[in-house]
N, C-alpha and C positions, 0 to 999 in steps of 0.2 A: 449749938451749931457744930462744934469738934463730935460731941459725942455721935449725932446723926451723919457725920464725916466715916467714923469709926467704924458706922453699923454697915453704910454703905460698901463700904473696903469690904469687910469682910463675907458680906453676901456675896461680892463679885470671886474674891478668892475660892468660896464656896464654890461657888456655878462652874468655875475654871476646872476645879480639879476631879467636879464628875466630871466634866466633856472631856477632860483626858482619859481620865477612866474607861470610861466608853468607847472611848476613839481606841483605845491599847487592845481593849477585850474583843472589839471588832474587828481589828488587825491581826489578833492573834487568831480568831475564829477564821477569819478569811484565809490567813497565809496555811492555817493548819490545812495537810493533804488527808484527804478521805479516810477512811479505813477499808470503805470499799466503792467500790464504782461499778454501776450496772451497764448494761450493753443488751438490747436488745437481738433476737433473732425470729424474722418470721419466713419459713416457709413451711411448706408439705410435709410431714414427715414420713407417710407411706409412699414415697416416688421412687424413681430409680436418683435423681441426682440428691433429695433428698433424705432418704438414708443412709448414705456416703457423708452427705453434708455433719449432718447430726452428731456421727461418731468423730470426724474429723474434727470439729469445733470446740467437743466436750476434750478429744485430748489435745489441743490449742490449750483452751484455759488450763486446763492441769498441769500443761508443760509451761506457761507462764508464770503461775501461782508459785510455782516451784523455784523459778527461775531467781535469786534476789538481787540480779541484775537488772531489775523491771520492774517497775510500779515501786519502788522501795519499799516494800511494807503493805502498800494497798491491795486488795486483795481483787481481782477480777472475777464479778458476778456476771451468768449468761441467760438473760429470763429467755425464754423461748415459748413460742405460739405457735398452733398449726397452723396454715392457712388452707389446706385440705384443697387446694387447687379452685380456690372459688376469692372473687374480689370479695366479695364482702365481709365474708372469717377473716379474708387478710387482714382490713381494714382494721376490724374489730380486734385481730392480734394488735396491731400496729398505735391501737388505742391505747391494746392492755399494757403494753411493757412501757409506753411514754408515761403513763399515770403512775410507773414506777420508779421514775426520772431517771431512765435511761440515756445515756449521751449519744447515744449511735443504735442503731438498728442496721444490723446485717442480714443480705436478704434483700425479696425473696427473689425465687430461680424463675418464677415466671415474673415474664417483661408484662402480663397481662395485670398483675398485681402490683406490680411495681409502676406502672403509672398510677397508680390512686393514691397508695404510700408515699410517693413522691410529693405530692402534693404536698398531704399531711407534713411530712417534712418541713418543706418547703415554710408551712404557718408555722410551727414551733423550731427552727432553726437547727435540726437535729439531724447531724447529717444521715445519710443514706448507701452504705457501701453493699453490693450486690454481687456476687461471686459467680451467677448464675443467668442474670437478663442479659441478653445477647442482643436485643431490640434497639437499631439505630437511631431509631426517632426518641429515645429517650436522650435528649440534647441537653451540655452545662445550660445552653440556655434559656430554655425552659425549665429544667429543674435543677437550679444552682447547688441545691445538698444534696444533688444524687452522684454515688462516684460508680464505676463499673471496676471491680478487680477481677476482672478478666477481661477476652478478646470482643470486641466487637463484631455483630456480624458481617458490618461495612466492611471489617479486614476479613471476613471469612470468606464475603464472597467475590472479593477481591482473588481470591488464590483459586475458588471454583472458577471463575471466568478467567484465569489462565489456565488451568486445567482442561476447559473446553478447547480454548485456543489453539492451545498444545496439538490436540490431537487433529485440531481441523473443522470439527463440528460447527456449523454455521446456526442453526436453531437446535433449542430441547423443547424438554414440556417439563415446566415446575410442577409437580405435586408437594404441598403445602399446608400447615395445621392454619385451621380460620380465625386467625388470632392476632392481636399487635406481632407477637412475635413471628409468626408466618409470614406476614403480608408486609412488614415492612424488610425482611431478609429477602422475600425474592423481588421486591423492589429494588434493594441494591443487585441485587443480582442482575438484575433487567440494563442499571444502567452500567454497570461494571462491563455487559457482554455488550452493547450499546458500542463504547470506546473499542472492541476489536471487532468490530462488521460483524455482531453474530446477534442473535436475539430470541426470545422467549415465544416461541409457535403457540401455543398455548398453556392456561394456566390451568390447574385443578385445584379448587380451596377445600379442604378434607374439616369440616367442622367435627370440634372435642364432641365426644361421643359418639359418631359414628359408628354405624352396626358393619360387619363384612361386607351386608349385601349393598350398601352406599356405595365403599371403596370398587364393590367389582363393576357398579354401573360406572361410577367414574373411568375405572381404566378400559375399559367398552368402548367408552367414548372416544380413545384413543388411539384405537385401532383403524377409524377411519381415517386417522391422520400420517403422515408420512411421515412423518418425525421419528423415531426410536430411541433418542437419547433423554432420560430421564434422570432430571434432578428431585431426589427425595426430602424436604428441608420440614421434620416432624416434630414430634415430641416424643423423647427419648421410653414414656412407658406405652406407647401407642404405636408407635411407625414402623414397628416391626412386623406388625401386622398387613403392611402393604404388599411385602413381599411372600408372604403366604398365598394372599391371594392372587397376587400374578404368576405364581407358579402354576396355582389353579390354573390360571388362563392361557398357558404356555407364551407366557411372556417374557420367560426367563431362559430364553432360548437364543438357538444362534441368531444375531445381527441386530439383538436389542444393548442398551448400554445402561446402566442401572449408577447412580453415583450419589452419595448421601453424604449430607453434612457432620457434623462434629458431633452430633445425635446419637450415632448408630456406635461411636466406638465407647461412648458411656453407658450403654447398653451393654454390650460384649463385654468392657469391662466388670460389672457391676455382676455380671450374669456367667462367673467363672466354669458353671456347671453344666451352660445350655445344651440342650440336645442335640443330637446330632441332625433331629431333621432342622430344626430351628435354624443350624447353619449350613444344610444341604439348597435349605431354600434362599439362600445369600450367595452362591454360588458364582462366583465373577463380577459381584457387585466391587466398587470403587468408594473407598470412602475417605473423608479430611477427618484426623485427631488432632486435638492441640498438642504443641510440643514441647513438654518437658526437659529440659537437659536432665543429661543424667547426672549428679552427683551423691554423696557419701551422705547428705542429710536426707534427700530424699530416698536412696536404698537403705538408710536405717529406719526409715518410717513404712516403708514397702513391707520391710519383714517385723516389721513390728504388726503391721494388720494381719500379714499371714499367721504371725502368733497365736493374735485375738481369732483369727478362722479357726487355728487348728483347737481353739479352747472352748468352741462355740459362743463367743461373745460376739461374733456379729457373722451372718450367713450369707455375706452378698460382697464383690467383689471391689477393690479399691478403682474409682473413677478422679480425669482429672480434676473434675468439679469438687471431689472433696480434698483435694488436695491444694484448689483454689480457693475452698474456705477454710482449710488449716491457717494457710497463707494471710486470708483477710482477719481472721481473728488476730497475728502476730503486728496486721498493719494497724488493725486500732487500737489496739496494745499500747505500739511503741508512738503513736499519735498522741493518747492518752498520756504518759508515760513524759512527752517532750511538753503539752500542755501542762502538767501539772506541774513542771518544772519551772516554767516559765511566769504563771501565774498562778500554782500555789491551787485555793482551793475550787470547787464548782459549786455551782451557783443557779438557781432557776428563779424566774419572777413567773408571776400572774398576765395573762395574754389580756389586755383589755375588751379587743373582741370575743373574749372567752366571760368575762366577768360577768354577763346579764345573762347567763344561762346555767346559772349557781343551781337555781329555783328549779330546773329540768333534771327529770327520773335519769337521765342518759349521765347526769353529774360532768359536762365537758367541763365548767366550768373547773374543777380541780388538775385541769391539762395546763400545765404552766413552761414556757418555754426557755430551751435550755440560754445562758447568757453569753457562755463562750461558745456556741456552736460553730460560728462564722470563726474563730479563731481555731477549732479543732479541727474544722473542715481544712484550712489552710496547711495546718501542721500534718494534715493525713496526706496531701497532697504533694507533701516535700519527701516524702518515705521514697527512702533510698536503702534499699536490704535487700541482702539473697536468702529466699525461702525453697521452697520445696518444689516451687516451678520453677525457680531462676531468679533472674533480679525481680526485684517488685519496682516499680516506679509506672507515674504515670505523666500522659502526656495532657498540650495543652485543656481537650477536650474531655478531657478527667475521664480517660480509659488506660487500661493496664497498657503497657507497652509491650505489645504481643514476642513474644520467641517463635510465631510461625506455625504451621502445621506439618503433620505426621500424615505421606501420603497410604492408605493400604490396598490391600488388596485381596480377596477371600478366595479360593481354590483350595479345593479339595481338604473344606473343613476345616482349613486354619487361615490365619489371617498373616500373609507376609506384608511386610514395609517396602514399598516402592518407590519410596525416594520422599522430597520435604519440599516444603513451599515457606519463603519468608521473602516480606516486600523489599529487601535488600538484597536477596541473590537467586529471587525467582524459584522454579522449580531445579531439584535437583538432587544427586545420590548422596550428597553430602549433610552432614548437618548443619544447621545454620548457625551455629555458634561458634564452627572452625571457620567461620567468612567474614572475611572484616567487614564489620556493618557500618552502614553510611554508602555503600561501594556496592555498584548493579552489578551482579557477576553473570556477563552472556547476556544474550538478547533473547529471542524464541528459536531462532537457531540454533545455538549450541548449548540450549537447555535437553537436561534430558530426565529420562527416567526407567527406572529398572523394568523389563516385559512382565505384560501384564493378561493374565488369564483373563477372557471374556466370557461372559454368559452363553452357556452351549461347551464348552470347554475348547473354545477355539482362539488361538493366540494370535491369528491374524486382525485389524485394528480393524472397526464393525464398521461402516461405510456411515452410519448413523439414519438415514431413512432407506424410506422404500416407497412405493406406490401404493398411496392408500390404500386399504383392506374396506373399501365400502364395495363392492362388486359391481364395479361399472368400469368402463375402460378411461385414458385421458381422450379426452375432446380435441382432437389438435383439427386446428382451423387451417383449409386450404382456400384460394384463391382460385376463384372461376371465373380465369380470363378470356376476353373476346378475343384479343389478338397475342402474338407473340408466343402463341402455345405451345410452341418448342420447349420452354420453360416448367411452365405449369397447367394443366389442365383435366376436363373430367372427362372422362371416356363411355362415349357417348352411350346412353341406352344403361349405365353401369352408377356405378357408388363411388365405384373406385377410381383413384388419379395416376395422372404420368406425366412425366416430363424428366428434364435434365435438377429441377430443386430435389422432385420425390426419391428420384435415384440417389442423391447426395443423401438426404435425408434417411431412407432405407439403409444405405449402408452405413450412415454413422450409428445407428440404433445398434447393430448387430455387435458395433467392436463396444458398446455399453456393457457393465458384466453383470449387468440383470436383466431380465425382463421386464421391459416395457410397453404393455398391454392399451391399445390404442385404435382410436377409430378415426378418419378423418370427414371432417363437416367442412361441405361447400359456405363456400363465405362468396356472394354475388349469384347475379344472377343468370351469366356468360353469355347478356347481349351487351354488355359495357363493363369497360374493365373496371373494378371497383377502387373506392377508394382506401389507401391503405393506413393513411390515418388512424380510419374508424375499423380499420384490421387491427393495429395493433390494441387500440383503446379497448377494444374488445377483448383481450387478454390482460389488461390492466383491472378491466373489473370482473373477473373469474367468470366472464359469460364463456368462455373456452379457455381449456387448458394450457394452451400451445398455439402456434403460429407458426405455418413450415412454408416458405417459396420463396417470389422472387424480391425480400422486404431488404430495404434500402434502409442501415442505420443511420440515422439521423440522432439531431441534440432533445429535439421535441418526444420522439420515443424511445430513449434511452431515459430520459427523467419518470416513465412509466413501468417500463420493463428491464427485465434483463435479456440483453443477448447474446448469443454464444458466439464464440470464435469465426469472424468472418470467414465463409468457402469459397468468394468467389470477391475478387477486387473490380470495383465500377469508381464508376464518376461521369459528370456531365460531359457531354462532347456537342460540339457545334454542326450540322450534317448542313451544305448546301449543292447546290447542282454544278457540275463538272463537267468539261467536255475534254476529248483526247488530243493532245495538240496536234496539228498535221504537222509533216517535216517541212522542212526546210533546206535550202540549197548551201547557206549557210549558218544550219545549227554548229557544225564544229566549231563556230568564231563564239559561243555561247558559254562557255565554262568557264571563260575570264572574260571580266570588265575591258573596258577599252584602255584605262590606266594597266591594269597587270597584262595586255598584254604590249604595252607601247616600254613598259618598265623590261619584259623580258626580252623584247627582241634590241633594246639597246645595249641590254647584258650580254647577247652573244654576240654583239659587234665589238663590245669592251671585251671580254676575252680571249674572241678572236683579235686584237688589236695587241692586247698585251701578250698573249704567248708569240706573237710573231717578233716582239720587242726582247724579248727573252729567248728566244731559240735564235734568231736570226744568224747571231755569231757565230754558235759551235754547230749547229744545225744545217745538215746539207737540204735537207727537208723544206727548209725557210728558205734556203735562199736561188738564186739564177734570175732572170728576166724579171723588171718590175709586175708584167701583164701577169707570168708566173705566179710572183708572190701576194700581188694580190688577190688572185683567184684561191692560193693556197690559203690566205690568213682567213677569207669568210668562210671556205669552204670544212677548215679545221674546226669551225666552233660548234657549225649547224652538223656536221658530220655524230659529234659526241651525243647526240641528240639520241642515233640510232646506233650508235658504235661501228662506224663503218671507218671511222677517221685509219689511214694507214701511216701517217706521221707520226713518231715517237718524240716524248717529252722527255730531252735527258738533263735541263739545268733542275737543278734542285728545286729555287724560283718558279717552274715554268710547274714544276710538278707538286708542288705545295698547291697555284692556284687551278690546277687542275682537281685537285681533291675534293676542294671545298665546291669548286662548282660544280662536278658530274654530283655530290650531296644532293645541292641545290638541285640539279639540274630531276634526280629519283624524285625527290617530292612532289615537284611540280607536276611532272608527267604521271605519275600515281593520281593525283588527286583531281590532273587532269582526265585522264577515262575514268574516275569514279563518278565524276558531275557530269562528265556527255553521254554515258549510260543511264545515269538517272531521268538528265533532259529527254533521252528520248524516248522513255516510257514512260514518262509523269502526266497528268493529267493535269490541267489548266481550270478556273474559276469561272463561273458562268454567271456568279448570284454578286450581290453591292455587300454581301456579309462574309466579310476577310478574316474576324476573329472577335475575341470578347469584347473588343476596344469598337467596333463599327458596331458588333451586337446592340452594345447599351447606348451608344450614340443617334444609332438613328433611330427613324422611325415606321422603318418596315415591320409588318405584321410578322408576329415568332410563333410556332407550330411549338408543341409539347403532349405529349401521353394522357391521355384520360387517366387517373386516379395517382400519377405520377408528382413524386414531392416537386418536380420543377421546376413547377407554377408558382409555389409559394419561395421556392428559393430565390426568382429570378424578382418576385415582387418584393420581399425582405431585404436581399443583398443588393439589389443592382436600381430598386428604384423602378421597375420598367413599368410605366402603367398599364390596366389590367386588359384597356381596349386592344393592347397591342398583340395579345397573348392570344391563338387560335387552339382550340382542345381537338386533337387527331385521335381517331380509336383503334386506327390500325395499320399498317406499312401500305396499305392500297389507298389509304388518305394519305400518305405519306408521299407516298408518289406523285398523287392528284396535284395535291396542294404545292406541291417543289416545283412541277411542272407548270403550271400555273402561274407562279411568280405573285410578287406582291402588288404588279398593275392589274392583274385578272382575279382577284379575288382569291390567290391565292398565299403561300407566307413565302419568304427570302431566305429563312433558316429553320431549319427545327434543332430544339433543346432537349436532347435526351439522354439517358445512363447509358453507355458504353455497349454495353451486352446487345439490349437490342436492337443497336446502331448498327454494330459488327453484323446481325441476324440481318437486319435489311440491307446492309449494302453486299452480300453475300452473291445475289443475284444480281442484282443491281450495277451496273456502271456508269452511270449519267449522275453519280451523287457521289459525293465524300467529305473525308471529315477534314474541315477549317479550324485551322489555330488547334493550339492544346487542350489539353484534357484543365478543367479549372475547377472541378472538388476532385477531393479524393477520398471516395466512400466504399462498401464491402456492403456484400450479402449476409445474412446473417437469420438463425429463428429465432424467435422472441419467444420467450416464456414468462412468467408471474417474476414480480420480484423476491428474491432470494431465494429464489427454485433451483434446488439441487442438478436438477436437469440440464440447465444451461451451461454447468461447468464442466458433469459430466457428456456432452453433448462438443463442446469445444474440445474436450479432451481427444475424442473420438475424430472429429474433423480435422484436428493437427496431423494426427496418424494417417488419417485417409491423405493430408497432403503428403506427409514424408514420405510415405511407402506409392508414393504414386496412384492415387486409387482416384483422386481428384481429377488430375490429368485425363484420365480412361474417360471417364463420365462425361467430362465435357467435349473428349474427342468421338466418341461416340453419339451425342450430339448434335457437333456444330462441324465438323471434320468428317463429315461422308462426302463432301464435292469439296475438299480445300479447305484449313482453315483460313480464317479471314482477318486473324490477331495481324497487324502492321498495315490495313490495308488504306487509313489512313492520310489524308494527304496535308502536305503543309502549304499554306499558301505566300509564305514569302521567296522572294526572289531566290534560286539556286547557285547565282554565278558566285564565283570565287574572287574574290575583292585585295586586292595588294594589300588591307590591312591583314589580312590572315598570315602572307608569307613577308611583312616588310625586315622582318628580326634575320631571315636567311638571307635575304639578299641583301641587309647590311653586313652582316657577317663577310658575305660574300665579296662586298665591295671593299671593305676593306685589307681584308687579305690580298688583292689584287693588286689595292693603292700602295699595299706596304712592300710587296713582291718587287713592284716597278718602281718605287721610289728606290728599294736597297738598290737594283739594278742601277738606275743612274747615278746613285751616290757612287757606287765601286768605277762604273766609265769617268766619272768627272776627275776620280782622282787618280785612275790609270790615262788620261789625256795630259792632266796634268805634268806626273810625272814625264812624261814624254813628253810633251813641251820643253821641259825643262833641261832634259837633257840634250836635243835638240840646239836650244842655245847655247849653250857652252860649247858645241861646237862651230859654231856658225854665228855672228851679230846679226842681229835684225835688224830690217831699214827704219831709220829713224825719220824719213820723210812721209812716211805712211799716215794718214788721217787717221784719228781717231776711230770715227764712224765705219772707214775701209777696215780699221783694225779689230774694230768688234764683229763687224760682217764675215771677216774672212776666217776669226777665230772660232765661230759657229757653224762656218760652213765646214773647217778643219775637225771640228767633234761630230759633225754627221758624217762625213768621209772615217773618220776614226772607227766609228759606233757600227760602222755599213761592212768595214773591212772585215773578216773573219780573225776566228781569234787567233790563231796559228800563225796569219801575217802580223798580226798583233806583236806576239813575241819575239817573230822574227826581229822586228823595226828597232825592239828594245835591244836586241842583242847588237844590232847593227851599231848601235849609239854606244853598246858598251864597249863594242871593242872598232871602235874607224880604224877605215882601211888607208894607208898613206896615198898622196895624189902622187902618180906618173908625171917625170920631169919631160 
């Protein structure tokens, strides 16, 4: 029993100190760091960004290897594969270097490869860093191990749609490689210009291989379009070729706009030796570079490649792209470098979905995925270092955090910088790394940029279209109206129109600074005026180019079209029948109410009351015979009326309420002849329809214009049902039906725009306009939406108003017997109502009360005193009644008040000095 104790002990001892063993040996094996570590690379290597890449990456590693600040000791291997510009070599690269257990693959430049790669990734956990896909739909989330170390195109064409903005351009035309990475860049681009009112006229998709003769039917096509600003977004060994052949086509000429993405200057770069026609044909073109800072690491690598040029070790010139794969080798370097630190060794397992395909010639089965990939993806994503573009860091959507673009510009065979673009300070001549970032600097206003030479060598900014080059004229649609054809109409037996639109119309084309080559097409049939509606709908669906007359902006066809700068202000107005009032024996009693005037004629009795209260004293004027003085005080008041008064005001009092009332007294009589001038040529109400309020109220029949929006206005806004509504075709119905009235089958009011209101009531006196104007609308043409035309077109009508050319037209017009602007009638009451003037005549009144109160304050206490002194020379009877004593003492202050003021003094003097009585 012990002994079987014994054996047992020491089997377990045994067992113990293998599994330590093994547990140490595999510990030591794990913690041990590599000797060396692979890194894959797939791209192109005959391209333009890919022989840049190539050389850039080989001296990464070498300057790494070197480095023993890095990898400690490990050595960084870089397998590399072509992808020769095709998904499935990539793929097939992307196989080779994983089955080399590769920790990363960097690469490739196209976004067209880089979606299948991604994938691949994506199943063996291996991240994906790409110095070159610029393709935004490559999203963290859909491909979590793909990272981008560089710009995105979503920020690239972020800074072209400021770039258009800038200048004004409202549409381009994208030309584009038919590719993920074409189609999803002018995708953003589309919604980029989208956010500033501007948008993509049309699109050109250039598929990889394309012969010259493709490219020139393409741009063919484009000549029928108005548009001339073109954005070029290619592939850097291909797209140079577009503008070969547009030069072919003299498209590279004055007032076209040429402008190319970040494409064209890895070309130029790449291409230090190009010919001279190569960039005679680039001529004024605009391009975005990425933007480098400059620093001391970067200018020792610059002149380190012009070394390798001058030793012939490499024939082609340094581009950013290789300078953003120097960069991305250093980032999975020190990625590398912080994982191995952290957790020591690397490690791959067997993929179970991989494991039943052992037995397959294809051997996937030996593809085993990396274990810490998800941890190296992490640790590449904290990379915080200045390389050879500037910082490296990326943001949340694992893209490089752009420094911005380099704007240029090509004249005369060299490429100047016109200024930078960065989503922190906009466009502008500065760099963007002297502008504190975080911080928008300016708006689009005080954004600028250095002048820029245009295609044709002309420095003024190219207006960006023109009138299509299809050889037909624009269609502009007129209106062939039955009535009202002062306006617009067709001249009979002819093609051609006239009126007061066509004249406007005519002349704003001329102050246009191109030619606008044009025919105009009858729109109706000019037995009934048409509806305008189905006018303007008609240039909503390109059935005509244009729409010129008498079109009434409205909400309904502003949601279809655009229109230019109203020429001519309308609105509805109410027209009913009128008749002239005859006089009257007593109209002058009409201009005030029977209150202002029972209010004024009590005021010239009060005036005249109180100045005689106030002169009386010192005034010879005021005083003599009661009969006298009363004749004097009314005739003093009504005198000042006409200024005939010959009485002077000399108390201070008398002449203070003198001021304030002749005020009073100007206004009144002004604004009395303004209202019995009006009364007696105003015209009086014949019709039950006084204004908008009786309009919608009742239930008289309402007259409105054949194809006129008035109809629908007055049924939308006001409610009025549609039986009530009568359709008039012409001012001789207009007349008919007024006169008529609404018992004989005829209407109470007509509803119509202003313009031809004013036209009929011209001749006309038995009609006019009730109540106010209640829309306020404009004339205006319509043209397509976002037709260059309608701006320049407004432009031109502002001018014809400022310089007066507007005025002409219509006096010429409607102004050969008079015009008829104010002829308008209101139909509320004219008289002048006490509430208008109650603030003057309070004023007035109290100035008066204050005048005549100081007045009696000064008599009571100059009676006083004379009373006073009085007594003391004299007792008074103490038998005297009270009531005698109050009586005789009021009668003694009116005798006081009556005496003049000079016996006044006398009396006082008399008290001061008594005379002694005679014994």
């Amino acid at each position: 029993m012990g002994l079987h104790r014994i054996k047992t002990m020491g089997t377990a001892l045994l067992v113990s100190f293998f599994v330590s063993m093994w547990v140490l040996l595999s510990g030591f094996v794990y913690c041990q760091r590599p000797a060396v570590v692979n890194v894959g690379a797939v791209f192109t290597y005959d391209s333009v960004i890919g022989r840049d890449a190539k050389v850039a990456m080989e001296a990464a590693v070498a300057d790494i290897n070197a480095d023993q600040s890095i990898l400690n000791g490990t050595r960084l291997n870089l397998i590399m594969a072509d992808a020769q510009c095709n998904v499935f070599l990539g793929s097939i690269g992307a196989f080779q270097v994983l089955e080399k257990e590769a920790v990363a693959i960097i690469g490739p430049q196209s976004s067209t490869i880089a979606h299948m790669i991604s994938f691949i990734a994506n199943g063996l956990q291996v991240p994906l860093i790409s110095y070159a896909s610029t393709d935004p739909s490559l999203s963290a989330l859909q491909f979590p191990f793909f990272v981008r170390s560089t710009q995105s195109d979503a920020y690239q064409m972020t800074a072209m749609a400021d770039l258009i903005g800038y200048y004004g351009w409202r549409e381009v035309i994208a030309i584009f490689a038919d590719d993920e990475y074409g189609r999803s860049g002018i995708s953003s681009l589309d919604n980029e210009l989208t956010k500033q009112m501007s948008k993509i006229s049309y699109k050109l998709a250039w598929p990889t291989g394309s012969n010259l003769s493709y490219i020139t039917d393409l741009l063919n096509k484009t000549k029928l379009i108005g548009t001339r600003v073109f954005v070029v977004h290619a592939n850097p060994d291909s797209g140079i070729a577009i503008f070969s052949v547009a030069q072919d086509l003299q498209m590279m000429t004055n007032g076209y706009v040429w402008i190319a993405t970040d494409w064209l200057c890895a070309t130029l770069d790449s291409s230090p030796l190009m010919n001279q026609t190569s960039l005679q044909n680039l001529q004024g073109v605009v391009g975005l570079c990425q933007h480098t800072p400059q620093s001391l690491r970067k200018k020792a690598f610059v002149s380190r490649w012009k070394h390798m040029f001058q030793k012939g070790l490499v024939s082609y010139g340094l581009n950013t792209y290789g300078l953003y794969a120097y960069d991305t080798v250093w980032a999975v370097a020190r990625s590398i470098d912080d994982f191995l630190n952290d957790y020591g060794n690397i490690t791959f397992s067997f993929n179970k979905a991989l494991r039943g395909m052992q037995t397959s010639s294809l051997k996937l089965g030996k593809l085993r995925t990396f274990d810490g990939g998800t941890l190296l993806r992490s640790k590449l994503l904290q990379m915080n270092f200045t390389g050879l573009t500037g910082p490296v860091r990326f943001d949340s959507d694992r893209n490089l955090i752009g420094a911005g673009y380099d704007i240029i510009n090509i004249d005369e065979k060299t490429i100047r910088r016109i200024g930078y673009w960065s989503n922190y300070s906009g466009l502008s001549v500065v760099p963007p790394e002297t502008l504190k970032r975080g911080q928008r600097h300016g708006s689009l206003l005080d954004q600028k940029l250095k002048n820029v030479t245009w295609p044709g060598k002309r420095t003024e900014k190219p207006r960006g279209w023109v009138i299509g080059d299809n050889g037909r004229p624009l269609r502009i649609g007129v209106p062939y109206r039955a009535s009202f054809v002062e306006f617009v109409t067709e001249i009979h037996g002819t093609k051609d129109f006239q009126g007061y639109c066509i004249d406007v119309f005519t002349a704003a084309r001329e102050l246009v600074p191109y030619d606008i080559p044009y025919k105009f097409v009858a729109f109706g049939d000019g037995k009934s005026n048409p509806s305008y509606d189905e006018f303007v709908r008609m240039v909503a669906e390109n059935v005509i180019d244009g729409a010129v007359g008498d079109i009434t902006i409205v909400t309904n066809r502003m949601k279809i079209t655009d229109f230019t700068q109203p020429y001519a202000a309308t609105g509805l107005v109410i027209v009913a029948p009128i008749s002239n009032g005859k006089s009257s024996a007593w109209v002058f009693l009409k201009p005030f109410t029977v209150d202002m005037w029972c209010v004024t004629a009590s005021f010239f009795i009060l005036i005249g009351v109180v100045i005689w209260i106030l002169e009386h004293r010192i005034n010879d004027d005021f005083r003599g015979p009661p009969r006298r003085q009363l004749i004097t005080m009314f005739l003093f008041s009504f005198s000042t009326l006409f200024k005939t008064n010959k009485e002077q005001t000399l108390s201070a009092l008398g002449r203070m309420v003198m001021m304030v009332w002749l005020f009073l007294l100007m206004v009144i009589t002004s604004s009395y002849t303004a209202n019995l001038t009006s009364i007696l040529t105003i015209q009086k109400l014949t019709s039950p329809i006084t204004g908008l309020d009786s309009l919608t109220t009742s239930r008289w029949p309402i007259g409105y214009q054949v194809g006129s929006f008035a109809r629908s206005y007055m049924i939308d806004n006001f409610n009025i049902p549609e039986s009530r509504l009568v359709s008039l075709g012409s001012p001789e119905d207009y007349e008919r039906a007024l006169r008529l009235g609404p018992g004989n089958g005829g209407v109470a009011a007509i509803v119509d725009e202003l313009p031809y209101v004013e036209l009929f009531l011209s001749n006309r006196t038995d009609f006019g306009i009730v109540g106010e104007m209640f829309t306020k609308n404009g004339w205006g043409f319509a043209f397509p939406r976002d037709s260059p035309l309608a701006i320049d077109m407004s432009t031109a009508i502002l001018r014809l108003s400022e310089n007066g050319e507007l005025h002409k037209i219509h006096k010429k017009w409607f102004c050969q017997m008079g015009c008829t602007e104010g002829q308008g009638h209101q139909s509320k009451s004219n008289q002048l109502h006490m509430i208008s003037f109650w603030g003057l005549f309070l004023l007035c009144g109290i100035v008066t009360i204050i005048a005549l109160l100081v007045f009696l304050a000064r008599m009571v206490r100059q009676f006083v005193q004379y009373k006073r002194k009085q007594r003391d020379l004299s007792s008074a009877s103490s038998s005297e009644s009270s009531s005698a004593h109050c009586s005789q003492i009021i009668y003694n202050f009116f005798d006081f008040i009556d005496e003049k003021e000079e016996a006044t003094k006398k009396m006082f003097k008399q008290c001061d000095n008594p005379q002694p009585q005679a014994s």
